[in-house]
C-alpha angles and dihedrals in degrees: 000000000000128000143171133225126178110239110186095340095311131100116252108205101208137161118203117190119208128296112261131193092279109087084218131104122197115212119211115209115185132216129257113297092007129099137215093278095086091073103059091095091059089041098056089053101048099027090087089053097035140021113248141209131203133180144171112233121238107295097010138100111344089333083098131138120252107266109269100025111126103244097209088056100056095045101056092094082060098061088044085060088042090058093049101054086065096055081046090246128120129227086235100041095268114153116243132195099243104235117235091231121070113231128188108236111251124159105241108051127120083247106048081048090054085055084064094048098048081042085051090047090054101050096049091045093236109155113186129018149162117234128216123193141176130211107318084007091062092055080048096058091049091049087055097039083061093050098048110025090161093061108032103069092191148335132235106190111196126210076348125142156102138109093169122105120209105182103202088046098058103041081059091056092042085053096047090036087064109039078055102056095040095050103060100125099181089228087070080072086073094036101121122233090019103113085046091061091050092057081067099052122102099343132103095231123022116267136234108284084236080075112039076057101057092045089067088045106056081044104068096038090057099107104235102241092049089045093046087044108049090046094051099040091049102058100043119135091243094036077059111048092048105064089070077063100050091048097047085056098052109105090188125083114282117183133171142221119202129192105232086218104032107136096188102045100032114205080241103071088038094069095045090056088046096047098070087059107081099228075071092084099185094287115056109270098147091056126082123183133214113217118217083017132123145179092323108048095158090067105026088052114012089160096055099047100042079047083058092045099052085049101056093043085062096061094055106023132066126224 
């Protein structure tokens, strides 16, 4: 059932399914331009064994303003919690761990996200989670891992990587990100063949139509200026260059899951982001791949990566 909670002014679209005999909740953070309904195939499968959590992040998927609501003005008390991350205060009193590089408070960021999932946590009283997230979600639980070391108990990022800045390559997705977002006409909703086309992108075999569906759209639903933000404020030099950091400080278990075919997120990348954290061990053993496999893994192979996630929850976890 879905249901909706303000987080700093702002509606959270989320679904909880019921508590299990495990005390842990896994959290389910989505992608850019995606929603929480990517993760109803992994959920089917671990939603028996954990209780699980699934949202949609500020201006995607249903977490949208009333028509007619101003944007900027709602989201000033965002920026306000944003702020505050960096002076290692919440805007509701939670203790956060101060970071050791100092950040200027935008919106968009990973980090100014993970202050609405620690915010989301609260609210919902849950104390200690794992968080699974995929692409720029990924970069958003360890943000929040970072934040609130004492309530996430780990972090599995999914086809989720990076910390290495190629100037020209990113100026190219930048480019492509935003001609994207501006041009989102809502006939394109009727356009046939369209969501076909989407089952092919960025993934390694075509999708179910359902998916290539619900791509378009969760396209066309991503508010603009959370869509161009996020995509701006997340591939910064500097935004860049500071997740390695993040992920050398974590003293819970991070592991990753890479897509062997994953164009966007290369397994490369993947294990450069993984090897700052110390479970990397000089030779990878925090990372697991998925062969045949690209940028969605959660769709493209929901069996093998609810199989990864149980196994990594073994490792950690008793019971």
């Amino acid at each position: 059932m879905v249901k909706t909670i303000d987080v700093n002014g702002f509606p959270h679209a989320y679904e909880l399914s019921e508590p299990t005999d495990s005390p842990l909740v896994l959290v389910f953070i989505h992608g850019w331009l995606l929603s929480r309904a990517y993760w109803q195939p992994i959920i089917q499968q671990l939603s028996p064994r954990y209780q699980c959590l699934t949202y949609d992040l500020r201006g995607f998927g249903d977490s949208q303003l009333q028509p007619g609501t101003a944007l900027t003005a709602q989201l000033d008390r965002s920026r306000m919690a944003s702020a505050l991350v960096s002076t290692g205060t919440s805007a509701v009193g939670v203790e956060v761990a101060p970071p050791r590089v100092k950040t200027a408070p935008r919106l968009y960021t990973p980090a100014a996200y993970a202050e609405d999932l620690v915010l989301l946590l609260k609210k919902l009283n849950i104390a200690k989670a794992w968080l699974v997230g995929h692409s720029l979600g990924g970069s958003i639980a360890l943000w929040a891992a970072d934040q609130v070391p004492q309530s996430i108990a780990g972090v599995i990022c999914i086809n989720s990587g990076g910390g290495i800045y190629l100037k020209e390559e990113f100026e190219r997705f930048r480019t492509a990100g935003q001609q994207l977002v501006k041009m989102r006409p809502r006939w394109l909703s009727y356009l046939p063949l369209l969501d076909l086309a989407l089952t092919r992108m960025n993934v390694a075999r075509p999708l179910a139509r359902q998916w290539g569906r619900q791509r378009l759209l969760d396209l066309l639903a991503a508010h603009p200026e959370a869509a161009l933000g996020t995509l701006l404020d997340s591939t910064t030099e500097a935004e860049v260059h500071r997740l390695p950091q993040v992920v050398a400080r974590l003293q819970q278990p991070v592991h990753f899951i890479a897509g062997s075919d994953d164009m966007v997120m290369e397994p490369k990348y993947v294990h450069h982001l993984a090897s700052f954290h110390p479970s990397f061990e000089f030779c990878g053993n925090n990372v697991s791949e998925i062969a045949n496999c690209g940028h969605l893994s959660m769709v493209e192979q929901p069996q093998a990566v609810s199989d990864a996630i149980r196994a990594i929850l073994s490792k950690y976890t008793v019971g």
